[in-house]
PyMOL CGO cylinders between C-alpha atoms (Angstrom):
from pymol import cmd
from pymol.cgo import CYLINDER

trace = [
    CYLINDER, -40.55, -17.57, 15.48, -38.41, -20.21, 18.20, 0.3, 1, 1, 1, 1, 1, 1,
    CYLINDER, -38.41, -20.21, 18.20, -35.02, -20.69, 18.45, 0.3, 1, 1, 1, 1, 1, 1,
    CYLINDER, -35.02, -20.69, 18.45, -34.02, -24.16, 19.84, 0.3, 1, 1, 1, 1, 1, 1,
    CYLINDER, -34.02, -24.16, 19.84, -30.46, -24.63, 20.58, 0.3, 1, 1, 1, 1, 1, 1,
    CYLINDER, -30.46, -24.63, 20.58, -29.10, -28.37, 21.88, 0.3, 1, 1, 1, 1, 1, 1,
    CYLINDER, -29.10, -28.37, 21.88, -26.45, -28.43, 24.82, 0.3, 1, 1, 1, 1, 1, 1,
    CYLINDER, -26.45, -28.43, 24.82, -23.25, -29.83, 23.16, 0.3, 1, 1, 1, 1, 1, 1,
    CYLINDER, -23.25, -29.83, 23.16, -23.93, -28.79, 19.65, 0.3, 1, 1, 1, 1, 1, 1,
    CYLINDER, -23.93, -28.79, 19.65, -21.20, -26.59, 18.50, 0.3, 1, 1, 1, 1, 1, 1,
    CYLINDER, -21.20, -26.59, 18.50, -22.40, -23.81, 16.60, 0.3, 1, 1, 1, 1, 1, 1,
    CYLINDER, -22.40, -23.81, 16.60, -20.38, -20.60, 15.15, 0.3, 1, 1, 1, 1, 1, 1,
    CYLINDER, -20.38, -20.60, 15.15, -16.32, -21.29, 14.35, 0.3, 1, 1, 1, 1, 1, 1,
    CYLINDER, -16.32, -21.29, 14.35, -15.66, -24.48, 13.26, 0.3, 1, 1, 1, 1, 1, 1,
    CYLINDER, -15.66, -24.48, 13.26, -11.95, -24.17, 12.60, 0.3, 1, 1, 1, 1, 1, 1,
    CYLINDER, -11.95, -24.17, 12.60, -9.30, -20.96, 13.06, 0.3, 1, 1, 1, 1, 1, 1,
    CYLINDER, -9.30, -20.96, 13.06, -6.59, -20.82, 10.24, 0.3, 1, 1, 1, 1, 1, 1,
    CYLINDER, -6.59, -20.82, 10.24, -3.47, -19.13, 11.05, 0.3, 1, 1, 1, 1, 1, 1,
    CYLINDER, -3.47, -19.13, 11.05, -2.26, -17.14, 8.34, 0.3, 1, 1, 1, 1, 1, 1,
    CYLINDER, -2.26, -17.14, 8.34, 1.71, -16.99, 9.38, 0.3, 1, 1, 1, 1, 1, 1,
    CYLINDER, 1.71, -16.99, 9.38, 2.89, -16.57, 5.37, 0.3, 1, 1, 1, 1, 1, 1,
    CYLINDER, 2.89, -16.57, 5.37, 4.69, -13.27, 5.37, 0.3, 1, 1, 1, 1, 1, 1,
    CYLINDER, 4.69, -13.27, 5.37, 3.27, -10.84, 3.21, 0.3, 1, 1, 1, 1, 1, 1,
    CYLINDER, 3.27, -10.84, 3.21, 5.89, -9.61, 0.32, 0.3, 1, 1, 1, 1, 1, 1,
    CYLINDER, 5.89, -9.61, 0.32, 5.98, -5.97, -0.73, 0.3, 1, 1, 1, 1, 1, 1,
    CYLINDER, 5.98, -5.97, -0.73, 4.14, -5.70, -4.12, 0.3, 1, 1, 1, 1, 1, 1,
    CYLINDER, 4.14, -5.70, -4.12, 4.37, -1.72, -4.95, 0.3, 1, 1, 1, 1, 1, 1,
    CYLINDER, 4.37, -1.72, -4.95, 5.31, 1.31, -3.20, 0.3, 1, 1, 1, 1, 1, 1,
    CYLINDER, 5.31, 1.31, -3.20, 4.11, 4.71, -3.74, 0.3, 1, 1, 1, 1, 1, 1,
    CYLINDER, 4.11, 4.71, -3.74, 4.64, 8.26, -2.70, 0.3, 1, 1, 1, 1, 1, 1,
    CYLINDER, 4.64, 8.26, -2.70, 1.92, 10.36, -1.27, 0.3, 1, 1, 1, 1, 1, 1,
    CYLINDER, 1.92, 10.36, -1.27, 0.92, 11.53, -4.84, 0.3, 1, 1, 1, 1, 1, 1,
    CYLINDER, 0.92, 11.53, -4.84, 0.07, 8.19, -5.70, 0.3, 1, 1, 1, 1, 1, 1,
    CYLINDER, 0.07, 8.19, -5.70, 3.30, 7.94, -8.31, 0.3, 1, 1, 1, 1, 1, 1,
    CYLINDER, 3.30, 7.94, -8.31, 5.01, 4.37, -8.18, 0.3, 1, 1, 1, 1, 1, 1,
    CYLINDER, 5.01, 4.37, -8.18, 8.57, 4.62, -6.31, 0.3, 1, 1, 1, 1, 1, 1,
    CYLINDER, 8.57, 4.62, -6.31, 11.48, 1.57, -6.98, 0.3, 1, 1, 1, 1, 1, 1,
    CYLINDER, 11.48, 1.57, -6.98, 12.08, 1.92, -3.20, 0.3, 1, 1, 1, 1, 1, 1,
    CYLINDER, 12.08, 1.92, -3.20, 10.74, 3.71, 0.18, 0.3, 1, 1, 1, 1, 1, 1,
    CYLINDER, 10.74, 3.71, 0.18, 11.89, 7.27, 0.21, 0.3, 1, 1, 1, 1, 1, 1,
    CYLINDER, 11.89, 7.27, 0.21, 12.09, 9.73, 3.18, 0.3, 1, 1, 1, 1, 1, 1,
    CYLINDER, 12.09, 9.73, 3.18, 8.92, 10.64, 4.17, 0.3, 1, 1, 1, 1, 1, 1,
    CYLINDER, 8.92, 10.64, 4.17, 5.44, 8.85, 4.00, 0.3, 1, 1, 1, 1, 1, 1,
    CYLINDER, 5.44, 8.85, 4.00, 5.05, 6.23, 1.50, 0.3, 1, 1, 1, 1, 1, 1,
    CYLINDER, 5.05, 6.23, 1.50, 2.50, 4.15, 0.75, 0.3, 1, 1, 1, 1, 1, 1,
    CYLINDER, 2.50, 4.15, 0.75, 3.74, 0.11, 0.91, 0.3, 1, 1, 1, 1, 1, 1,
    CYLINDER, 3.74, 0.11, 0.91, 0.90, -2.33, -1.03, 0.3, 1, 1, 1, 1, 1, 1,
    CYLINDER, 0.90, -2.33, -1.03, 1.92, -6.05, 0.20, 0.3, 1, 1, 1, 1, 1, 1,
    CYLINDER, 1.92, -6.05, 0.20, 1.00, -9.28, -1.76, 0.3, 1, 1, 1, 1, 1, 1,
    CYLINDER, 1.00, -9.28, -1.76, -1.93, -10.01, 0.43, 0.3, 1, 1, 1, 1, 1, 1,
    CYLINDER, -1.93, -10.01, 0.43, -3.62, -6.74, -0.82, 0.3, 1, 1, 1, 1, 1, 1,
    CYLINDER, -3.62, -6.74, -0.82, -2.84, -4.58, 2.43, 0.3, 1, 1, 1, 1, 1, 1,
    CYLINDER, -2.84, -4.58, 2.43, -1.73, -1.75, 2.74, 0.3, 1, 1, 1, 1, 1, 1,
    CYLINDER, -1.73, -1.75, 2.74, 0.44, 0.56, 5.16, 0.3, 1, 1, 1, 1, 1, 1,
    CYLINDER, 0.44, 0.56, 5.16, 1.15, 3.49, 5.26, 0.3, 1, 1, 1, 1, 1, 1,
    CYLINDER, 1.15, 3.49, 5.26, 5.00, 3.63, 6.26, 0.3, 1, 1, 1, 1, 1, 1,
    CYLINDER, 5.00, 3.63, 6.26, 7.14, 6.58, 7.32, 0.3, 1, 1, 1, 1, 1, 1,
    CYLINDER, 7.14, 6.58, 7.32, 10.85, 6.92, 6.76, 0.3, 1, 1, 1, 1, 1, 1,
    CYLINDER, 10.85, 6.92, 6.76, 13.04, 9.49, 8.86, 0.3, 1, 1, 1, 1, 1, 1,
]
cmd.load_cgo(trace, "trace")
């Protein structure tokens, strides 16, 4: 099996998108996995509209 590759052909990434929309906070939970209104002292567990998740601690 041969590989050829042409000088000047662009191969790989075509185009970058930025993704600079701000996730929103969908749920937050405590460590026990129940469903909080708001973050509480301690760690909580913060699910954002993009389907991340941290892990955020509160002093």
């Amino acid at each position: 099996m041969s590989r050829t590759c042409r000088v000047g052909e662009a191969t790989g990434i075509h185009s970058v998108t930025n993704g600079a929309v701000e996730a929103a906070v969908k749920s937050i939970y405590d460590l026990n996995g129940r469903q909080q209104q708001g973050t509480r002292r301690g760690l909580n567990i913060v699910r954002m509209s993009d389907g991340t998740v941290r892990k955020v601690m509160v002093r």
